[in-house]
C-alpha positions as CSV (number, residue, x, y, z in Angstrom):
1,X,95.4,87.4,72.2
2,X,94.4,90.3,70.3
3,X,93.3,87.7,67.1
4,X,91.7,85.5,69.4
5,X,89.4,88.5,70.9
6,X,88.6,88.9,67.4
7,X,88.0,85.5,66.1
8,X,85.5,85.2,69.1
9,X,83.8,88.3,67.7
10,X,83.9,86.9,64.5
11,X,82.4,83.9,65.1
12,X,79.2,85.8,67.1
13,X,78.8,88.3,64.7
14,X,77.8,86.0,62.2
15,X,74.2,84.6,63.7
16,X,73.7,83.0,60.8
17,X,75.8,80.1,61.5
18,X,75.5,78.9,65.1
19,X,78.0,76.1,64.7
20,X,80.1,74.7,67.9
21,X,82.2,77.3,67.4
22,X,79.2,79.8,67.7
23,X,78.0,78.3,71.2
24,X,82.2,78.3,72.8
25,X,82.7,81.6,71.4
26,X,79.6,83.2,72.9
27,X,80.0,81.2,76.4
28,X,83.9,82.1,76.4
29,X,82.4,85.9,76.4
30,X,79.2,85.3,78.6
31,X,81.6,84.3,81.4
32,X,85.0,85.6,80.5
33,X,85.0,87.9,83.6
34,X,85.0,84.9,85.7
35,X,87.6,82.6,84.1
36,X,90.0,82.9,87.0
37,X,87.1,80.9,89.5
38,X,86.5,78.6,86.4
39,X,87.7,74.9,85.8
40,X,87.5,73.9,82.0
41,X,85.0,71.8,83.1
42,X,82.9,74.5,84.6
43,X,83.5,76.2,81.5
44,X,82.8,73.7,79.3
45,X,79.2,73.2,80.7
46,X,78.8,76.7,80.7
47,X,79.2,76.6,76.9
48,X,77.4,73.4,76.1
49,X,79.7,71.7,75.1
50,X,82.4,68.8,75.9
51,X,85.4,69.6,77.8
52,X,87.4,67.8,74.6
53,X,85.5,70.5,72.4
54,X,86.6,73.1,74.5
55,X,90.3,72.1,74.6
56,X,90.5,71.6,70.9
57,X,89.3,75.0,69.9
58,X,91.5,76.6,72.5
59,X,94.5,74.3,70.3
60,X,93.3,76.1,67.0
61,X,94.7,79.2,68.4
62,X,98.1,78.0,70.0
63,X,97.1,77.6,73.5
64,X,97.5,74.3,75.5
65,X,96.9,74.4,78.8
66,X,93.6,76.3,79.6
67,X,95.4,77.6,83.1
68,X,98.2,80.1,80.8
69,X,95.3,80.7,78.3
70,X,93.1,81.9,81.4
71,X,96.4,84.2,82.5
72,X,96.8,85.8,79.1
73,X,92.8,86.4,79.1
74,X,92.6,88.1,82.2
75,X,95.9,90.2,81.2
76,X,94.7,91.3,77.6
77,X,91.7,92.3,79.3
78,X,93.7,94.6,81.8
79,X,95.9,95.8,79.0
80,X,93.1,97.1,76.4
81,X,91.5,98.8,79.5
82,X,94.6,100.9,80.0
83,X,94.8,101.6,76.5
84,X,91.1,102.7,76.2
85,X,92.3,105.2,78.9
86,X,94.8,106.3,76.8
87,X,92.6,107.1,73.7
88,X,90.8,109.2,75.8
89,X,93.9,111.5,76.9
90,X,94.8,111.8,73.5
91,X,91.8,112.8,72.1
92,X,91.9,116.2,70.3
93,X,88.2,117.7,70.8
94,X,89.4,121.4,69.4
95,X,90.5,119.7,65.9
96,X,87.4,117.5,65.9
97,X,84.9,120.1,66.1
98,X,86.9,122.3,63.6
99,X,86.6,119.4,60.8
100,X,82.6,119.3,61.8
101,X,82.2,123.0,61.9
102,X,83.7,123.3,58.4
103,X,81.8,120.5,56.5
104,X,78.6,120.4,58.4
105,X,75.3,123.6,58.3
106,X,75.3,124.9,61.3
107,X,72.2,123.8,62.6
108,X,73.7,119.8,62.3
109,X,77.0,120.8,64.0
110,X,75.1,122.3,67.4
111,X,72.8,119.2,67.3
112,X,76.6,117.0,66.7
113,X,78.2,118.3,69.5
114,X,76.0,118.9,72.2
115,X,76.4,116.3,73.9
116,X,72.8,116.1,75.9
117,X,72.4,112.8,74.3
118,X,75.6,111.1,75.4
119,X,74.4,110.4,79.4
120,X,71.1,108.8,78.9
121,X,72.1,106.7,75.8
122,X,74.9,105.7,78.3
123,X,72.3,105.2,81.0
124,X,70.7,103.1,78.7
125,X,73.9,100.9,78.1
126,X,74.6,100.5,81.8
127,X,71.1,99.6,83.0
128,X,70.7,96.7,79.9
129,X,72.5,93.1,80.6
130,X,74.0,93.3,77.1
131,X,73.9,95.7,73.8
132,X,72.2,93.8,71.0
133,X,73.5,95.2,67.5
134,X,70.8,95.0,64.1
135,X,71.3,96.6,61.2
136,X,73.7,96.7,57.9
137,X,76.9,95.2,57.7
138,X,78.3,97.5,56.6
139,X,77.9,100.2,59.8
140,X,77.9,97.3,62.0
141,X,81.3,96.9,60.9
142,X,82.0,99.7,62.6
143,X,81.5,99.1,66.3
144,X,84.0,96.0,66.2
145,X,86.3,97.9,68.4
146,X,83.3,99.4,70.6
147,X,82.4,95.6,71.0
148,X,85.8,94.5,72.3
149,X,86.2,97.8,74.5
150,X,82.6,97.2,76.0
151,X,83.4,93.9,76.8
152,X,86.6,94.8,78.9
153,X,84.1,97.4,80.3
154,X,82.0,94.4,81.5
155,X,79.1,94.7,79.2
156,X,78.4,92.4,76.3
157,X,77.7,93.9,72.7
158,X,76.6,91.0,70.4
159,X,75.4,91.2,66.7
160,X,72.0,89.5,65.9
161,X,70.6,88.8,62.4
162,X,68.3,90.3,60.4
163,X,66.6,87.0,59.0
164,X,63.4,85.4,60.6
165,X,64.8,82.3,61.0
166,X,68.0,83.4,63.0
167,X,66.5,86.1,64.4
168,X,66.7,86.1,68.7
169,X,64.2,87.9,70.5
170,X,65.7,91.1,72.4
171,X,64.7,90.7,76.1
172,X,63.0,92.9,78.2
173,X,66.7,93.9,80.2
174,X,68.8,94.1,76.4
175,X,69.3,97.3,75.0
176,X,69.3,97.3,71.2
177,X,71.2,99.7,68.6
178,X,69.6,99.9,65.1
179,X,71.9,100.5,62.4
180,X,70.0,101.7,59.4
181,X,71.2,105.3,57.5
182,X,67.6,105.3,55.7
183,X,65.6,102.6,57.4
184,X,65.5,100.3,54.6
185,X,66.6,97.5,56.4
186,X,63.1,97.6,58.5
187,X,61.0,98.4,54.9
188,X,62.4,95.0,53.5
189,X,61.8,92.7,56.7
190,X,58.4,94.2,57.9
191,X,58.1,91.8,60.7
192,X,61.7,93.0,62.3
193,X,60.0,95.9,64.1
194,X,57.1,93.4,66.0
195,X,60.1,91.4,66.7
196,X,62.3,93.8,68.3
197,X,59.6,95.8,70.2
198,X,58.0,92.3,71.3
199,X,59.7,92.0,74.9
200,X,60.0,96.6,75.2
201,X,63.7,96.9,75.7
202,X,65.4,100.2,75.5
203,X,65.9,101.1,71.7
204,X,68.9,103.0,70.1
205,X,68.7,104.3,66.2
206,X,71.6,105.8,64.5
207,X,70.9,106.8,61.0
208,X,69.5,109.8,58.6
209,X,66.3,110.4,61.1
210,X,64.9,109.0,63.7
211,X,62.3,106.4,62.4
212,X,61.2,104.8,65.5
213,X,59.0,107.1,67.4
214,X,59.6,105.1,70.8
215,X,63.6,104.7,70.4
216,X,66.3,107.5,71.0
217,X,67.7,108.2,67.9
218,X,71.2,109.7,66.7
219,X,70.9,111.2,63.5
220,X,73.9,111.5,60.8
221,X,73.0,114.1,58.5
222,X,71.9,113.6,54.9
223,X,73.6,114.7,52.1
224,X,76.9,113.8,53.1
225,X,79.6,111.6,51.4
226,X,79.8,108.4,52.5
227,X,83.4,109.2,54.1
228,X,81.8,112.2,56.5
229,X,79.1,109.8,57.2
230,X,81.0,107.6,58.7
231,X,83.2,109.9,60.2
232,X,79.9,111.0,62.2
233,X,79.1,107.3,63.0
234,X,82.8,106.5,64.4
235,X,82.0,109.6,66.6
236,X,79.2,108.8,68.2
237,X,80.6,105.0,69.4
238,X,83.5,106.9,70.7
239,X,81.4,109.5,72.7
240,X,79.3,106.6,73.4
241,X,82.5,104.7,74.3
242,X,84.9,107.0,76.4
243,X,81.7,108.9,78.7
244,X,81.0,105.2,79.3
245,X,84.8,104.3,80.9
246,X,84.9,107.7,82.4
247,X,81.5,107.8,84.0
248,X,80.3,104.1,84.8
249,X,83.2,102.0,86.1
């Protein structure tokens, strides 16, 4: 179940191609916390498409009868929320902020670890109907195990693209995380801002500085190798992550 999670993410991560297997892989997610009061044809309509669509691309991945692939659905979901639970126990804080406090000026370290931030970019999270992610590829690689754990957590993270013609409008009730380490990404596509700001839902940056005066941002300082740097970013979608189970469930 764990590849099928991830071929689902997969397939909505890539907004460039919104293909059949696009629209069942996004309406599996959409209503995946009510599978167990779902018939396949209920589901299928749910995801526009055809009942023999549905059944097919649940074949592609081994399962035949959509009443044991709704079981193993509802159990993987169980099991990864017992195991985020875990991660949090075993998290080591004292050797974390020893590796910051010896690569980082002092002044970036404070600012790291005091954790001020964490609650109202959570509030944010909880308060939005789903967490829309823009940005580089390259960091948005990283939240792919954020995305899974938020889902189990009840709360859809989906990718959207940076192109015009892909591009889908954030809504007033979405919450969006910027990815950006130097704000290029919003120099080369002038029109993303507009776009983004067009419907005024809460705004998240992570990056070098905070260049969106109207979003919260969390900075990653400059200067650092690329390794550190995303050292820092894995840290913040943990904090981000584990206040979130702890504090909103």
């Amino acid at each position: 179940m764990n590849c099928f999670f991830n071929a689902l993410f997969m397939f909505i991560n890539n907004p460039e191609v919104r293909d059949i297997n696009y629209q069942i892989a996004l309406g599996l997610l959409e209503n995946g916390h009510e599978l167990d009061y779902l018939t396949i044809n209920e589901l299928a309509e749910r995801c526009f498409v055809s009942t023999s669509s549905l059944n097919r691309f649940f074949r592609i991945y081994g399962y035949k009868k959509y009443m044991i692939f709704k079981a193993l659905f509802s159990s993987h979901m169980r099991i990864r929320y017992v195991q985020i639970q875990n991660r949090i126990n075993d998290k080591d804080y004292e050797m974390l902020h020893k590796v910051f406090s010896s690569i980082l000026k002092s002044e970036d370290y404070e600012r790291l670890i005091d954790m001020s931030w964490i609650k109202e970019v959570c509030e944010m999270i909880y308060n939005s109907k789903r967490v829309i992610l823009i940005g580089s590829d390259e960091m948005a690689s990283y939240f792919s195990r954020m995305q899974i754990d938020f889902y189990v957590m009840g709360k859809l993270v989906v990718k959207d693209s940076i192109y015009k013609t892909n591009f889908f409008t954030p809504e007033k009730d979405d919450c969006v995380i910027l990815l950006s380490m130097e704000g290029r990404i919003v120099d080369l596509n002038p029109w993303l801002l507009n776009k983004m700001k067009e419907n005024n839902p809460k705004m998240i940056t992570i990056g070098h500085y905070d260049y969106l005066q109207d979003a919260y941002g969390l900075t990653i300082p400059q200067g650092l190798d690329e390794v550190l740097e995303n050292m820092i970013l894995d840290y913040y979608i943990q904090e981000i992550t584990y206040y979130y189970a702890e504090n909103y469930l």
